[in-house]
N, C-alpha and C positions, 0 to 999 in steps of 0.2 A: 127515479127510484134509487138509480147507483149514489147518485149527490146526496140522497138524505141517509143513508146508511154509511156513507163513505164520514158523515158530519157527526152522525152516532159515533161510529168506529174514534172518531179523535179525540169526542169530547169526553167519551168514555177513559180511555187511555190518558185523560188529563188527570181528571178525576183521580184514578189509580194514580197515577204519579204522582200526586198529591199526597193521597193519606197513604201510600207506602211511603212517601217521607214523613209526614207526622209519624208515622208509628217509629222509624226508628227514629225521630227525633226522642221522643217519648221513653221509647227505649234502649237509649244512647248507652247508658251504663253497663247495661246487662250485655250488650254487642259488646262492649269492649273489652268488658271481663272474660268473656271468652276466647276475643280475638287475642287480648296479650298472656291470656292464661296458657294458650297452644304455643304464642312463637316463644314465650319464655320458658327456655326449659333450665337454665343456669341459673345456680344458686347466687352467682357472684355481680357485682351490679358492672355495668360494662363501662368504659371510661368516657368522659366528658371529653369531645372536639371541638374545634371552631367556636371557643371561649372568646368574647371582644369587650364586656362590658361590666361594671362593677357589679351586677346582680349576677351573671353567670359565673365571675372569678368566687366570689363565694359558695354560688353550688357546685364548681370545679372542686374547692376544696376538701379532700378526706378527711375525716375522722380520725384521729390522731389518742385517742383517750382524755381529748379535754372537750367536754359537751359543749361550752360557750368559750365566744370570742369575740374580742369587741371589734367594733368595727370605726374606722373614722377617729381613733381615739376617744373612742366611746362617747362621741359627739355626736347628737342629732342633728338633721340638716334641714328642718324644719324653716322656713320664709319668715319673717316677723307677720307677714300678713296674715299665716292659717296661725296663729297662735292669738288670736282676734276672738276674746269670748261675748261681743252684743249678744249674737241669735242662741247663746246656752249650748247647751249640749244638743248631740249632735252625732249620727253614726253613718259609714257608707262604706257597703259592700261591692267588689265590683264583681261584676257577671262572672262566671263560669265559661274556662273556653273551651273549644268543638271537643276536647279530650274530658270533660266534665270536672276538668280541676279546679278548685278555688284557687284566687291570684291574691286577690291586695285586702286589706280593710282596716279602713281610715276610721277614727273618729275623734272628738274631742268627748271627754269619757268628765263625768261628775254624779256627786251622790245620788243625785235623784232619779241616774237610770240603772243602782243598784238592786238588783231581787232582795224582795223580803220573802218568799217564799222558795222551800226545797226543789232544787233542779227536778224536773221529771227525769224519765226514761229515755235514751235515746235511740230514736228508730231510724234513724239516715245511716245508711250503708257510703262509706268514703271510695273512694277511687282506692282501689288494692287492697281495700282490708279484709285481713285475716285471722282468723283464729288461733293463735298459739300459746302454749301454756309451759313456764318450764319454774322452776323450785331457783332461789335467792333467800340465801340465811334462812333455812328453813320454813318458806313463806311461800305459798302457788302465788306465782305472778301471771299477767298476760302479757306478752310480748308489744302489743298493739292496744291504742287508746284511738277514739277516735279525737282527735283532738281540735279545741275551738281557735282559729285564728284570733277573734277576741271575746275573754275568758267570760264564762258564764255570769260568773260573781261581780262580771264588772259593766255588763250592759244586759243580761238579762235574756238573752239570745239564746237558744238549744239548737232545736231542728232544724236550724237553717242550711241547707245544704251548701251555701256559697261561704260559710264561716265553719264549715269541719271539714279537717284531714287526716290521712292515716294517720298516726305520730306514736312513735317507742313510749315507751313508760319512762326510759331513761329523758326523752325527749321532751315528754309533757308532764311528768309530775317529779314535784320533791326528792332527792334523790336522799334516802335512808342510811346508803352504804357508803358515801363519802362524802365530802364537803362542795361537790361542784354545783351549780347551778342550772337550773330547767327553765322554760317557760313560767314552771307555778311559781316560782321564786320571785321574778320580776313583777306577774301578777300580782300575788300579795302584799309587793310593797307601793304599789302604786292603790289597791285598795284599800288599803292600813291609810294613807295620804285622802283618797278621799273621803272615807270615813271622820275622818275628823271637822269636815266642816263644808257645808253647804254652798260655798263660797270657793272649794276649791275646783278646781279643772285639772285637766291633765289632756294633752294632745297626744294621739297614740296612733302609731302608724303598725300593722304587721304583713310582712309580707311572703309567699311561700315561694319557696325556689326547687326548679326542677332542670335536669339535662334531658336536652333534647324532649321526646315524645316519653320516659317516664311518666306514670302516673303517681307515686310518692313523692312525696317532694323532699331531696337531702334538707332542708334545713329550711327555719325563718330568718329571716329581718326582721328583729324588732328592736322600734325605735319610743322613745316616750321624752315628753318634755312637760313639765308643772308648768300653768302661767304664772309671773309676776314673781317667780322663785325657783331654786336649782332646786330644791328636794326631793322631785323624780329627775333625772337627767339618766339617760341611757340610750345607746346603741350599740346591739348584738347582733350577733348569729347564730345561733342553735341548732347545734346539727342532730337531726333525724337517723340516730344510730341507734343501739344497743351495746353495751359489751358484751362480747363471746355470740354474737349473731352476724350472720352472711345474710346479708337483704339483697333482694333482686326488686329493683325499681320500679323496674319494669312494670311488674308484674303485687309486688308486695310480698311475695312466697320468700321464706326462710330457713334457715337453717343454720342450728348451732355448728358452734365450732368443733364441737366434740363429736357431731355427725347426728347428733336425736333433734328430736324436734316429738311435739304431740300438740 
């Protein structure tokens, strides 16, 4: 009688450790959001240590007032071999890690995995995002986009939770107020290129960079190369700021400089 109650009692207890791990697997996000929402209570983002390799020297680096910077001498470092278009087009996303952030995504990009039809709605919540609203030339902006590691317009992708991150306005769209360069900038020229011919390609690397355990990531890597011609050529880094905002990384929580926020 003790043996077979003693064999309940384990098997039971497996079971439970089980689906108490499923469930917070499941519910990874929401643990976390809470967990960095408490320890983070500074507005200011904290500084990068133990930098050793060329993707953390770039998220080591600050914000400066210049949104992009190229990287490499603006040289891709693509192998001759992934620039190989036999199998077509072509996309890959790599997994999300135990902190739920998107990392890399790869693809060889061409017309035929362009949308003809209006991006839906998007319903994937990013690691850190938040809602903030503040006025630019007269115009309610949102501080935060969720933004696509690679762009809608150009593979077709939305909900994918392993190809969206938090990312600034300044970070992810057109910039209105000056002549500097975003994400959508590179986007469109390399969509403008495929657009013209079914025939072309473009090999596209982006990549998200984060210090330490952050859940925002300071900045992408993005790199693009045309086949069989230089007419996309580029490698950047885009940093994931705002002007006149304190971002806490950590966490994704902000605050303007002038002390308001809403």
């Amino acid at each position: 009688m003790y043996s077979f109650h003693h064999r309940w009692i384990r098997r039971f207890s497996i079971i439970f450790v089980i689906v108490l791990a499923l469930i917070i697997f499941i519910k990874r996000d929401a643990i976390l959001d809470k967990i960095f929402n408490r320890v983070g209570e500074s507005s200011a983002a904290p500084v990068a240590k133990n930098i050793d390799n060329q993707s953390n020297d770039l998220a080591a680096k600050d914000y400066t007032n210049q949104q992009t910077i190229p990287v490499a001498n603006n040289q891709p470092d693509f192998k001759q071999s992934e620039l190989e278009t036999q199998k077509g087009g072509w996309l890959d996303l790599s997994r999300r890690d135990w902190l739920g952030r998107p990392n890399q995504a790869n693809a060889m990009l061409d017309k035929s995995r362009m949308p003809t039809e209006k991006r839906k709605r998007l319903t994937v919540k990013t690691p850190g995002y938040h809602v903030y609203k503040f006025n630019q030339t007269g115009q309610e902006n949102y501080l935060y986009n969720r933004s696509h590691l690679i762009g809608y317009q150009l593979s077709g992708l939305n909900n994918d939770a392993r190809n969206l991150v938090t990312g600034t306005m300044a970070f992810n769209a057109t910039h209105q107020y000056d002549q500097q360069q975003s994400m959508e900038d590179y986007e469109n020229a390399v969509a403008d290129y495929l657009k013209q011919s079914s025939k072309h390609f473009v090999r596209y690397q982006v990549t998200a960079l984060y210090r330490n355990v952050e859940r925002v990531p300071r900045g992408i890597e993005m790199q693009a190369q045309s086949t069989g011609d230089d007419s996309i050529k580029f490698h950047v880094y885009v940093f994931n700021s705002q002007p006149g905002w304190q971002i806490n990384y950590y966490t994704g929580t902000a605050l303007q400089e002038n002390g308001e926020s809403k």
